[in-house]
N, CA, C and O atoms as a CHARMM CRD file, in Angstrom:
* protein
*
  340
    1    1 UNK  N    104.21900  99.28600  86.02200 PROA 1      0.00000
    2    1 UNK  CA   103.43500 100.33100  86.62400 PROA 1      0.00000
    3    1 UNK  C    104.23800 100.97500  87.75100 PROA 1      0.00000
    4    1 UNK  O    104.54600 100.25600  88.70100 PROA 1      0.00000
    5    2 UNK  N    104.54000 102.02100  87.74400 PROA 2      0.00000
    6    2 UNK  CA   104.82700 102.88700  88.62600 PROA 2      0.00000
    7    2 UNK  C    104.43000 102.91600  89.94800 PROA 2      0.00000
    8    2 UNK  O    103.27400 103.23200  90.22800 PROA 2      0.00000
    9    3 UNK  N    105.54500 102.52000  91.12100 PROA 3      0.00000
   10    3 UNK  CA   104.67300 102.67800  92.44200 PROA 3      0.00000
   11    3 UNK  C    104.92200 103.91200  93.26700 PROA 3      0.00000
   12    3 UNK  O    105.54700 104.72300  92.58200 PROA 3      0.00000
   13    4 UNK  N    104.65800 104.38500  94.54100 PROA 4      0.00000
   14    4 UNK  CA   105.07000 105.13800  95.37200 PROA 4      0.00000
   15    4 UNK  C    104.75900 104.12700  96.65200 PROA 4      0.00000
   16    4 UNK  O    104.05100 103.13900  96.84800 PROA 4      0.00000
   17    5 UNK  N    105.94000 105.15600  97.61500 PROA 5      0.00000
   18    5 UNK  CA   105.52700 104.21200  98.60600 PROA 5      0.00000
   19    5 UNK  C    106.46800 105.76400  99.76200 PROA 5      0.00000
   20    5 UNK  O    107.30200 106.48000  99.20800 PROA 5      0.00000
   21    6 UNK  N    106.16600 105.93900 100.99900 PROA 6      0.00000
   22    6 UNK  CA   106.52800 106.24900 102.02300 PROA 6      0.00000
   23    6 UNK  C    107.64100 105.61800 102.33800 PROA 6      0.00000
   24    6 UNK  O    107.58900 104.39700 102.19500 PROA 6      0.00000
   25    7 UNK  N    109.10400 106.27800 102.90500 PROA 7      0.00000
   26    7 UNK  CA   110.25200 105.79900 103.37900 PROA 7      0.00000
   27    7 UNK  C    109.55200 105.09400 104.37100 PROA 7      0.00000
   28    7 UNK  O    109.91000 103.91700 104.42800 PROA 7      0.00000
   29    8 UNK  N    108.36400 105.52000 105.45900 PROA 8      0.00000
   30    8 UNK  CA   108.51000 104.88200 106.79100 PROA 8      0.00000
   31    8 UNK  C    107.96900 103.28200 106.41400 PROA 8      0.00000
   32    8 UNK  O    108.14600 102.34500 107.19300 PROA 8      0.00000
   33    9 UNK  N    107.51100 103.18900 105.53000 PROA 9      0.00000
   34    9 UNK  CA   106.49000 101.93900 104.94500 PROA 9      0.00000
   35    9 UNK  C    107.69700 100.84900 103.78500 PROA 9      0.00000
   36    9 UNK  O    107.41100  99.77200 103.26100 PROA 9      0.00000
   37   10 UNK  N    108.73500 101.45100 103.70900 PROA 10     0.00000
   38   10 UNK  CA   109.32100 100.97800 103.06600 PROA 10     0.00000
   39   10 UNK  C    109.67100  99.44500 102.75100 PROA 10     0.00000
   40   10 UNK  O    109.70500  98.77600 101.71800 PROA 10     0.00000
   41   11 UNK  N    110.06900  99.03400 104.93800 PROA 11     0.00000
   42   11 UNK  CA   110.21000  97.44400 104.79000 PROA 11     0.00000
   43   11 UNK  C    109.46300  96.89800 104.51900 PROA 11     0.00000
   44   11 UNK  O    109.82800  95.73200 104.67100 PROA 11     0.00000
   45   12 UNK  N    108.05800  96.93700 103.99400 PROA 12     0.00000
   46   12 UNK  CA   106.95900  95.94900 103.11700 PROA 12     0.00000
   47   12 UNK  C    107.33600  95.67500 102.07600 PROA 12     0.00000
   48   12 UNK  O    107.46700  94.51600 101.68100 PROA 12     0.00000
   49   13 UNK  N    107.64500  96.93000 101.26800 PROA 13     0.00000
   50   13 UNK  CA   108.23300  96.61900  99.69600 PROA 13     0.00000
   51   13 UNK  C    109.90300  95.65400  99.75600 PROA 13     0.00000
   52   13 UNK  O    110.29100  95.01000  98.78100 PROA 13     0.00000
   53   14 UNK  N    110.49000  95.71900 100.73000 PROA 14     0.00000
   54   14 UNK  CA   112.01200  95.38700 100.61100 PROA 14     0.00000
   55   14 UNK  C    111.67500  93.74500 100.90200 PROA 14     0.00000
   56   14 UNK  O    112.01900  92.82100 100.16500 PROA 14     0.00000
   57   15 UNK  N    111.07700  93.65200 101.90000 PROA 15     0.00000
   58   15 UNK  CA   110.33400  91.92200 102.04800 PROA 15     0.00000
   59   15 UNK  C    109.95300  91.17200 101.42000 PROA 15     0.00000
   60   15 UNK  O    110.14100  89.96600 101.57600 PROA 15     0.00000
   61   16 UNK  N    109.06200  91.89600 100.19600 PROA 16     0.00000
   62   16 UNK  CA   108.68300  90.86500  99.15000 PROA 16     0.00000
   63   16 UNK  C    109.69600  90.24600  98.17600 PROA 16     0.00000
   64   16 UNK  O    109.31500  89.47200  97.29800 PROA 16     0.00000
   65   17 UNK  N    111.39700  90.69300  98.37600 PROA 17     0.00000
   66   17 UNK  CA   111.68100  90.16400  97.26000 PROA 17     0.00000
   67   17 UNK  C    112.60400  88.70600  97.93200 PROA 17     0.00000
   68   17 UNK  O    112.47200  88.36000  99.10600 PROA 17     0.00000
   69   18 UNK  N    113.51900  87.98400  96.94500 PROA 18     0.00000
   70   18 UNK  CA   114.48000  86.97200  98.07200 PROA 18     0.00000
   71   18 UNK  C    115.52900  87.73000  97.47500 PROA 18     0.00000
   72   18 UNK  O    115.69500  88.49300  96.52300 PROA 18     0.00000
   73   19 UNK  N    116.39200  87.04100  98.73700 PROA 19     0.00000
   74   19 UNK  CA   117.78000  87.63400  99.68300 PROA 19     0.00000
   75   19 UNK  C    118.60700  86.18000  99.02500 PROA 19     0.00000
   76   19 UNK  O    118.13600  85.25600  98.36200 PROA 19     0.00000
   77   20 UNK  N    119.83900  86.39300  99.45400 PROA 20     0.00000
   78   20 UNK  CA   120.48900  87.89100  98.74300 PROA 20     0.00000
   79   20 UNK  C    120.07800  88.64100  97.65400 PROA 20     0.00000
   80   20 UNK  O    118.84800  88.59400  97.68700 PROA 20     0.00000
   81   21 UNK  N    120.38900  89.22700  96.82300 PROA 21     0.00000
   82   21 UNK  CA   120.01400  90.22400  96.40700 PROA 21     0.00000
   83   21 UNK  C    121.25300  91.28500  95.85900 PROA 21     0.00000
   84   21 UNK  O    121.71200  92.18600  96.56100 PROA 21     0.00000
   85   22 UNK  N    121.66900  91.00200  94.53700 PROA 22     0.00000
   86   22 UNK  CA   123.20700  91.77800  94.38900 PROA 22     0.00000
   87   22 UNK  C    122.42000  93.12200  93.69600 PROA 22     0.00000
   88   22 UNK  O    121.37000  93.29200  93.07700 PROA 22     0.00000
   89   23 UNK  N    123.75900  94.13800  94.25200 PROA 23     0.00000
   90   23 UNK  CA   122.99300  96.12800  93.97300 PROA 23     0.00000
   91   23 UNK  C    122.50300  96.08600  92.63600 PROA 23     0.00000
   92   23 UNK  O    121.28000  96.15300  92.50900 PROA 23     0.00000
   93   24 UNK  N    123.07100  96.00700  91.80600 PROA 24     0.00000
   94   24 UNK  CA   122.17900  95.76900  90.14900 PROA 24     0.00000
   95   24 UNK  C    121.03300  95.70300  90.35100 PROA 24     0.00000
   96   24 UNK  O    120.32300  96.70400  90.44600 PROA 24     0.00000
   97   25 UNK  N    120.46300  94.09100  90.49600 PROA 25     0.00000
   98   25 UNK  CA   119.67700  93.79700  90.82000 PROA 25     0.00000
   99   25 UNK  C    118.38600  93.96800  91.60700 PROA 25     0.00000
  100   25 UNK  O    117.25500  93.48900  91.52300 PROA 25     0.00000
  101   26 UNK  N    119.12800  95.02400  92.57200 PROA 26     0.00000
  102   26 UNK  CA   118.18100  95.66600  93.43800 PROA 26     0.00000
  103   26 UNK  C    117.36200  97.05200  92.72300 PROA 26     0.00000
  104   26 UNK  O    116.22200  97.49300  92.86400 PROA 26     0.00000
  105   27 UNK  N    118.73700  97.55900  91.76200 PROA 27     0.00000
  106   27 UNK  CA   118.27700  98.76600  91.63000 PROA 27     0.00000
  107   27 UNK  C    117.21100  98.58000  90.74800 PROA 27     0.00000
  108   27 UNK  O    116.25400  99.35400  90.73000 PROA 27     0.00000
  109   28 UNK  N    117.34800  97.19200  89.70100 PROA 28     0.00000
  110   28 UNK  CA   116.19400  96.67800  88.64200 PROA 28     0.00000
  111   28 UNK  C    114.92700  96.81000  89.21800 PROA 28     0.00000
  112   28 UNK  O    114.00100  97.49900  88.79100 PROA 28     0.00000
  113   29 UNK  N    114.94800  96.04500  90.30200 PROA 29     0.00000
  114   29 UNK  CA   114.04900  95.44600  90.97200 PROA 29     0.00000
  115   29 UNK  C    112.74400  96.76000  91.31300 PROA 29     0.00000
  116   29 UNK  O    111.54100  96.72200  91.05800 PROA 29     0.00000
  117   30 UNK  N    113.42800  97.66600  91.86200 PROA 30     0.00000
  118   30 UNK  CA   112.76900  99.15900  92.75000 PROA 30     0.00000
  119   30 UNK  C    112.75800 100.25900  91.59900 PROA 30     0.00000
  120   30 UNK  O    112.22000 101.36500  91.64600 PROA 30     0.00000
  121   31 UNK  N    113.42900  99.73400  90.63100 PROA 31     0.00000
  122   31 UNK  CA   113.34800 101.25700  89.22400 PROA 31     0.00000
  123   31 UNK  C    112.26900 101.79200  89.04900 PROA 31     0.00000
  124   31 UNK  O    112.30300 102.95700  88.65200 PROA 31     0.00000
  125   32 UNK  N    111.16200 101.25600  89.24100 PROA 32     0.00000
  126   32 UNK  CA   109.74300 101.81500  88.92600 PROA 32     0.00000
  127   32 UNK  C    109.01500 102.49300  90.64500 PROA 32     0.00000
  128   32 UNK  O    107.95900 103.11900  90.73400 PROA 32     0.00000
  129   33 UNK  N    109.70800 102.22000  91.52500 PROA 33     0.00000
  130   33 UNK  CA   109.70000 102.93700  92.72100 PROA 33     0.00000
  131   33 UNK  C    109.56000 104.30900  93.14800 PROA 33     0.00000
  132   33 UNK  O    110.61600 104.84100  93.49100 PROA 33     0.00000
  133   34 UNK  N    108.76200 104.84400  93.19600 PROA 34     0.00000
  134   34 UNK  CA   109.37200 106.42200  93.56400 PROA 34     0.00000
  135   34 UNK  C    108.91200 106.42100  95.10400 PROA 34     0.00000
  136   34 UNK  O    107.79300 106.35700  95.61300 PROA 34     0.00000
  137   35 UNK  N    110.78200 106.55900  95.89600 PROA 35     0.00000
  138   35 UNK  CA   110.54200 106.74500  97.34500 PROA 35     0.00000
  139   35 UNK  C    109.92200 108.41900  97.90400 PROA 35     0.00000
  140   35 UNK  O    110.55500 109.42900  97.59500 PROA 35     0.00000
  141   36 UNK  N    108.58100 108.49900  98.77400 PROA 36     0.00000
  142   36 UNK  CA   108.48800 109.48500  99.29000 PROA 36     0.00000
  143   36 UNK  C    109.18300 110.05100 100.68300 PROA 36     0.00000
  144   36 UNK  O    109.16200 109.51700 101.79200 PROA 36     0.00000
  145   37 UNK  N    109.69700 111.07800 100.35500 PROA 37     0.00000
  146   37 UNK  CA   110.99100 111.46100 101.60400 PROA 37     0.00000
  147   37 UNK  C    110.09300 112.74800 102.56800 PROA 37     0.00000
  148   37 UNK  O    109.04400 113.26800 102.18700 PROA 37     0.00000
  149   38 UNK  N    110.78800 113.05800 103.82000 PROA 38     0.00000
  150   38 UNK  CA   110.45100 114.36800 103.94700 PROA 38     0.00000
  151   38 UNK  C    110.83200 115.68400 103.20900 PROA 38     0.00000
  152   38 UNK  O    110.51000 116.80500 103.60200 PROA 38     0.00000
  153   39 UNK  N    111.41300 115.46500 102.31200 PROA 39     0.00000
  154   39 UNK  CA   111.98500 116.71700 101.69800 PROA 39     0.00000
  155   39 UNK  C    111.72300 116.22300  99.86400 PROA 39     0.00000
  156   39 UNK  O    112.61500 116.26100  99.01700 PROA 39     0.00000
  157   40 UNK  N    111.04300 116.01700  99.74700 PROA 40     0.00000
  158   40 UNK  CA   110.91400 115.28000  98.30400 PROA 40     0.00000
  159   40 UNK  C    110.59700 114.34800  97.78600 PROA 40     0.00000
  160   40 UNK  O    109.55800 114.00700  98.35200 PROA 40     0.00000
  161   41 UNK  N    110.87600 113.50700  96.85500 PROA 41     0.00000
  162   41 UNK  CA   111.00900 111.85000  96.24800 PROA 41     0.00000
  163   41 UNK  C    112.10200 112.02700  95.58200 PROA 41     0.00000
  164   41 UNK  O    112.79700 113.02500  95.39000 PROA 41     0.00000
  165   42 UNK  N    112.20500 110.58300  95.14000 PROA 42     0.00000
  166   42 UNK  CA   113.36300 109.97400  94.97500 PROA 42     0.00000
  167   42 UNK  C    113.16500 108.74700  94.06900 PROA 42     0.00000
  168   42 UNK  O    112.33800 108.05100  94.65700 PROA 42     0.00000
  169   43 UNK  N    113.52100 108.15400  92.93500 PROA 43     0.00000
  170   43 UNK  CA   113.96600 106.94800  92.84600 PROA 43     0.00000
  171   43 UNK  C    114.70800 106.41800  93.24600 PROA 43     0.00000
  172   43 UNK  O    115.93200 106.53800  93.18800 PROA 43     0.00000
  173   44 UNK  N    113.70500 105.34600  93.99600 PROA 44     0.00000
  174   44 UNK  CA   114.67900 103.74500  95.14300 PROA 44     0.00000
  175   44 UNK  C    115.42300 103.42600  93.76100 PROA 44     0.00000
  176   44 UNK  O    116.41000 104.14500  93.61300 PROA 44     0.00000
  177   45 UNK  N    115.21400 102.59700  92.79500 PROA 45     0.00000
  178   45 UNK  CA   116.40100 101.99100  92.15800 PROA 45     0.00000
  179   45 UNK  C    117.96000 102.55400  91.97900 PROA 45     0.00000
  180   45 UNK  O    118.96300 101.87400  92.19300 PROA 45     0.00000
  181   46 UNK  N    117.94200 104.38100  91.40300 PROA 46     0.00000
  182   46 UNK  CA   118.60100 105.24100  91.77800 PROA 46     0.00000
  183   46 UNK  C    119.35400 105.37300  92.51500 PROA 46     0.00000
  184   46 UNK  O    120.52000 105.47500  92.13400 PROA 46     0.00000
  185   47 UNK  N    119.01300 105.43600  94.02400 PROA 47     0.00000
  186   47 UNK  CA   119.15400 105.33000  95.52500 PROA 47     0.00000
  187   47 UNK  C    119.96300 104.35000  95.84100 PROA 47     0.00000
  188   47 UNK  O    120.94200 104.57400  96.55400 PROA 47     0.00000
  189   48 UNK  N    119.66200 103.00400  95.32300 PROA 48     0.00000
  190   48 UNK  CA   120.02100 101.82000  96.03900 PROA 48     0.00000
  191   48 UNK  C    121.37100 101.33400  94.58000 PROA 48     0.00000
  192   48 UNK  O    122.06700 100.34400  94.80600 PROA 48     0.00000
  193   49 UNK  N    121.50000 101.80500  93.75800 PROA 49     0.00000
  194   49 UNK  CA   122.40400 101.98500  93.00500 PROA 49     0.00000
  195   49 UNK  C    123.67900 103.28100  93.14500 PROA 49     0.00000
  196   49 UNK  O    124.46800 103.66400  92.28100 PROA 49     0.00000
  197   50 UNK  N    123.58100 103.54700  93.96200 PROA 50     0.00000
  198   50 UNK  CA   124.54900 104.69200  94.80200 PROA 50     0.00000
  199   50 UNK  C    124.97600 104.35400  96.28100 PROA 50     0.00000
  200   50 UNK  O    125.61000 105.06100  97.06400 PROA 50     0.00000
  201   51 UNK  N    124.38700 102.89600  96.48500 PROA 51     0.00000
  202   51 UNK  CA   125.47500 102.75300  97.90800 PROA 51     0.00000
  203   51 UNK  C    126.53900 102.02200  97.74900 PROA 51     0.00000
  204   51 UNK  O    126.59700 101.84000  96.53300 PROA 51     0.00000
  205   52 UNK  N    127.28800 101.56900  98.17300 PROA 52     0.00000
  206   52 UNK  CA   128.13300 100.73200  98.21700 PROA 52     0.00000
  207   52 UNK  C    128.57400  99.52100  98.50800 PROA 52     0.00000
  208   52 UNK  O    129.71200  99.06400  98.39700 PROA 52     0.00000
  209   53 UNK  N    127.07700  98.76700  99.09100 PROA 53     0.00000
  210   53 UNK  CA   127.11300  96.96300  99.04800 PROA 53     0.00000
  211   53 UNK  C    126.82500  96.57000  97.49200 PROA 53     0.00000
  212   53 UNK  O    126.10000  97.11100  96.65800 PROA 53     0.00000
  213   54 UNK  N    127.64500  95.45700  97.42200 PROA 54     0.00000
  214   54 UNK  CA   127.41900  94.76300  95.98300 PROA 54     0.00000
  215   54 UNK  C    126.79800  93.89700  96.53200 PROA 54     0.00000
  216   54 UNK  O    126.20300  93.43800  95.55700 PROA 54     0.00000
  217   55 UNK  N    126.44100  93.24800  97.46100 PROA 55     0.00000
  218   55 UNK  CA   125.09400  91.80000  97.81500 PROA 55     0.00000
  219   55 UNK  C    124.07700  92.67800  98.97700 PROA 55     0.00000
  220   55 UNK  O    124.49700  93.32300  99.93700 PROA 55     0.00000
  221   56 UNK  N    122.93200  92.52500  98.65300 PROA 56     0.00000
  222   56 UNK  CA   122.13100  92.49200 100.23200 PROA 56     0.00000
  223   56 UNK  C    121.87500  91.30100 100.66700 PROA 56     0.00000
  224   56 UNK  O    121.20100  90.52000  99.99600 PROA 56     0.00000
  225   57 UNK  N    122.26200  91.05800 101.58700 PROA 57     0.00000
  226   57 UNK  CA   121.34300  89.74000 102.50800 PROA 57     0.00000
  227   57 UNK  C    120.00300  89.82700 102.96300 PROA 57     0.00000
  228   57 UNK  O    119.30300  88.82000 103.06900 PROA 57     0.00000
  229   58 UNK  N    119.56400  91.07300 103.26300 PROA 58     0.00000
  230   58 UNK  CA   118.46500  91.05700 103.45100 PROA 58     0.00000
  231   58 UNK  C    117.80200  92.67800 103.46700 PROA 58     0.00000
  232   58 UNK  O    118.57700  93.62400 103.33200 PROA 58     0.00000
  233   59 UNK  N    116.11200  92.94600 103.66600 PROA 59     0.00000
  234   59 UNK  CA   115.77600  94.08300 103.98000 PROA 59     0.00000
  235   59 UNK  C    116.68600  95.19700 104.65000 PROA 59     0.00000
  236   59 UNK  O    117.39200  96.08800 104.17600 PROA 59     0.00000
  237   60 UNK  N    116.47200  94.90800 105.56900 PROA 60     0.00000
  238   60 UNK  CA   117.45700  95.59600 106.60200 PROA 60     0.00000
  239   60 UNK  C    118.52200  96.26700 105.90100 PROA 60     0.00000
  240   60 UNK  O    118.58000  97.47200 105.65200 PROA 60     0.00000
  241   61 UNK  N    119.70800  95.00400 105.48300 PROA 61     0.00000
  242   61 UNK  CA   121.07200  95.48400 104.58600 PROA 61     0.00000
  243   61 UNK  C    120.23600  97.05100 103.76400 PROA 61     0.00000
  244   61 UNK  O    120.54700  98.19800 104.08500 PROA 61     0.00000
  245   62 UNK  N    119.35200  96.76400 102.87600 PROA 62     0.00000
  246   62 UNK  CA   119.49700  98.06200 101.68700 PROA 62     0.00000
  247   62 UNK  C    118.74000  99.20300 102.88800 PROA 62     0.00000
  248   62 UNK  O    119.16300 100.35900 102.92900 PROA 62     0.00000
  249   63 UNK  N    117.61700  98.75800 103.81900 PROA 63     0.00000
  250   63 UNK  CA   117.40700 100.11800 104.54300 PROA 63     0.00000
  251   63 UNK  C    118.79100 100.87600 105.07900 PROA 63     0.00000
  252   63 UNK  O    119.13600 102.05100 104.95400 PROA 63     0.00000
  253   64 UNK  N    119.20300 100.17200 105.48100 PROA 64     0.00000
  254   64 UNK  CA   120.40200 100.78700 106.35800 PROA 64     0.00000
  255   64 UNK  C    121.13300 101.05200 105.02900 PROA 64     0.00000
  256   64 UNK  O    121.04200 102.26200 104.82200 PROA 64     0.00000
  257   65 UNK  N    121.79100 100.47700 104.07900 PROA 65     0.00000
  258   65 UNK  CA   122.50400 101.41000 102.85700 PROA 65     0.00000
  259   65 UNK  C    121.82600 102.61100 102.39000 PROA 65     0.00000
  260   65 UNK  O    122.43900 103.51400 101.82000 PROA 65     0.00000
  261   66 UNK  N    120.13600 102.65400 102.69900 PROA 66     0.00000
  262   66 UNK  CA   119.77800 104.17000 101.78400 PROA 66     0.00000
  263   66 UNK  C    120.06300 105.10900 103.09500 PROA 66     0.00000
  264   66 UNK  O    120.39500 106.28100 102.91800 PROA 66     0.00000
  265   67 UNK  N    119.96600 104.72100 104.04900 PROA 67     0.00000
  266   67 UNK  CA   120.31600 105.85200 105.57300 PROA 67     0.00000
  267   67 UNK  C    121.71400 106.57200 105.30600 PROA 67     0.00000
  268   67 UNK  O    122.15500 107.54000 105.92500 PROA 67     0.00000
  269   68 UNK  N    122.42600 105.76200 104.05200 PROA 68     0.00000
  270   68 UNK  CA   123.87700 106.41600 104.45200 PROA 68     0.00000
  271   68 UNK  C    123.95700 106.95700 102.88400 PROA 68     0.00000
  272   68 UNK  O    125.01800 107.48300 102.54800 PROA 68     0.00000
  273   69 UNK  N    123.01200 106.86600 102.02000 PROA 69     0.00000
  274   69 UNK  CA   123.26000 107.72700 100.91000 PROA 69     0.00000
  275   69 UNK  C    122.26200 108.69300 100.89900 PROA 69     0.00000
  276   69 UNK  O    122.24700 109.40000  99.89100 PROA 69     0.00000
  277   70 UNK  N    120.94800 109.03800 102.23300 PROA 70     0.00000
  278   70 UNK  CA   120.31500 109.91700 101.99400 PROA 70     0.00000
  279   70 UNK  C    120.85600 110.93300 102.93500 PROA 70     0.00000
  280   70 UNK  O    121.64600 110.59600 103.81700 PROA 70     0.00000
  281   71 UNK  N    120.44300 112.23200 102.77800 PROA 71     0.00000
  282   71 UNK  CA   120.92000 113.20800 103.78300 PROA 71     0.00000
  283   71 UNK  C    119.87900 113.02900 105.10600 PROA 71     0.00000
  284   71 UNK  O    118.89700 112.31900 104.89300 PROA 71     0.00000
  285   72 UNK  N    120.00600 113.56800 106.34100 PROA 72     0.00000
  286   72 UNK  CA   119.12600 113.41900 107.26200 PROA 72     0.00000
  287   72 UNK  C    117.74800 113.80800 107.06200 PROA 72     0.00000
  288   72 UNK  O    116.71600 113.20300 107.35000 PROA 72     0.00000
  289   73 UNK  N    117.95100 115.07300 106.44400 PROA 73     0.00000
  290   73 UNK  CA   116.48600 115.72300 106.15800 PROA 73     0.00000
  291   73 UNK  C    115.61800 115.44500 104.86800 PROA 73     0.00000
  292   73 UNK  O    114.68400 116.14800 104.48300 PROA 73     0.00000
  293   74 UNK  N    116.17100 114.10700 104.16700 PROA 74     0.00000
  294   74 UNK  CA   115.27400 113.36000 103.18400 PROA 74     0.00000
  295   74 UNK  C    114.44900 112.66500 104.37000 PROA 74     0.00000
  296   74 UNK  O    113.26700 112.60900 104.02800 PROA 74     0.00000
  297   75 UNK  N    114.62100 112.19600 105.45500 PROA 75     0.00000
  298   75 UNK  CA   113.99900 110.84200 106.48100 PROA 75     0.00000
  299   75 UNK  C    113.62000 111.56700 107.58800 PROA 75     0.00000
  300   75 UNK  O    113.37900 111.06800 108.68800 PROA 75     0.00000
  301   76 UNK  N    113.54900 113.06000 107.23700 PROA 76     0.00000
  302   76 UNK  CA   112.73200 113.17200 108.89300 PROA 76     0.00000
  303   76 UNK  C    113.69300 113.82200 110.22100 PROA 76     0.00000
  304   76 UNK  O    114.83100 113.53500 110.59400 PROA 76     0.00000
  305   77 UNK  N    113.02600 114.48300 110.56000 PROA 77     0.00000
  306   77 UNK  CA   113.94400 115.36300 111.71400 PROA 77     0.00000
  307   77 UNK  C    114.47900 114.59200 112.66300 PROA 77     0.00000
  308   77 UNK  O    113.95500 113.49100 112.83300 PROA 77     0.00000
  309   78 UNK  N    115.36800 114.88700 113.30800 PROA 78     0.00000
  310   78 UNK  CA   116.10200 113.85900 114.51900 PROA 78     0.00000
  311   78 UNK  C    114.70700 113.17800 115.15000 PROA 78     0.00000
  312   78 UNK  O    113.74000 113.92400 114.99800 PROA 78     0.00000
  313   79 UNK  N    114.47500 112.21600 115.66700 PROA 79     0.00000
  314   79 UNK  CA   114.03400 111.34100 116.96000 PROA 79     0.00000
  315   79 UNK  C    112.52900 111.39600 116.65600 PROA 79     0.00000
  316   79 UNK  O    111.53100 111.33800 117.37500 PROA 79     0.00000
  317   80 UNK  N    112.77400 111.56300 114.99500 PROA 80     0.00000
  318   80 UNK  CA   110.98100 111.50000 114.49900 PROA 80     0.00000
  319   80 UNK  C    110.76600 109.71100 114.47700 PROA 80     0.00000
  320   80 UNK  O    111.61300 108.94200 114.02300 PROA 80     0.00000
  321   81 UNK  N    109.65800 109.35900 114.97800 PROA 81     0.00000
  322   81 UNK  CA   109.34500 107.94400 114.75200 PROA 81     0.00000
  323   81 UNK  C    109.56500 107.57300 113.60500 PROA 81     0.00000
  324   81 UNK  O    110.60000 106.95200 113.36100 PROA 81     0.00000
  325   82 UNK  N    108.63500 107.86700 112.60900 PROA 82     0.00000
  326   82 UNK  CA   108.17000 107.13500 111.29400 PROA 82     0.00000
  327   82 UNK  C    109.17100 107.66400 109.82400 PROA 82     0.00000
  328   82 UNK  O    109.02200 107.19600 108.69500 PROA 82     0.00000
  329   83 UNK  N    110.25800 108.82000 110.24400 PROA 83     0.00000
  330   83 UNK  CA   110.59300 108.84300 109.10100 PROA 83     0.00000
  331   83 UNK  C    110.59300 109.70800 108.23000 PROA 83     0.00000
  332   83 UNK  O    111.48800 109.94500 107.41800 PROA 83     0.00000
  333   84 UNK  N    109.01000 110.51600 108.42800 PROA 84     0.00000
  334   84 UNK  CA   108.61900 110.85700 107.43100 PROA 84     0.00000
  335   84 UNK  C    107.62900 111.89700 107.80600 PROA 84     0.00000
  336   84 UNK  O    106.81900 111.75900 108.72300 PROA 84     0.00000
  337   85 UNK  N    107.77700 113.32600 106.77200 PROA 85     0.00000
  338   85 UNK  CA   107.25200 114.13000 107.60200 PROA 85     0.00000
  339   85 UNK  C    105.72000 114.52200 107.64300 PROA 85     0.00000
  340   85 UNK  O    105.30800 115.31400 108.49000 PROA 85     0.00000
């Protein structure tokens, strides 16, 4: 089943799974994901199959990998709290 979920809400979904966590795997994991951005959606599996760690250790690791494969204005204008517009 198909989920959605808000970038700012994201670390709930990244928590439920265990760590490590190799990119394949991740992208399996979130394929049925569709991330909501400020400027659109996105498939997380997609997403997280376009960065460049081959292990996550944890949540954190893949948030911070999608920060550097999304553009700024997928996540929200500079010094926005949540992310999301």
């Amino acid at each position: 089943m198909a989920r959605k979920i808000r970038f700012g809400d994201i670390s709930t979904l990244l928590g439920d799974v265990k760590y490590p966590l190799e990119r394949t795997a991740a992208a399996e994991e979130f394929a049925d994901v569709t991330l909501v951005l400020a400027d659109g959606e996105a498939d997380l599996g997609n997403l997280i199959s376009e960065t460049t760690n081959e292990t996550f250790d944890s949540a954190a690791d893949i948030e911070t990998a999608l920060h550097n494969v999304l553009p700024r204005r997928a996540v929200g204008e500079p010094y926005q709290s949540d992310g999301d517009a």
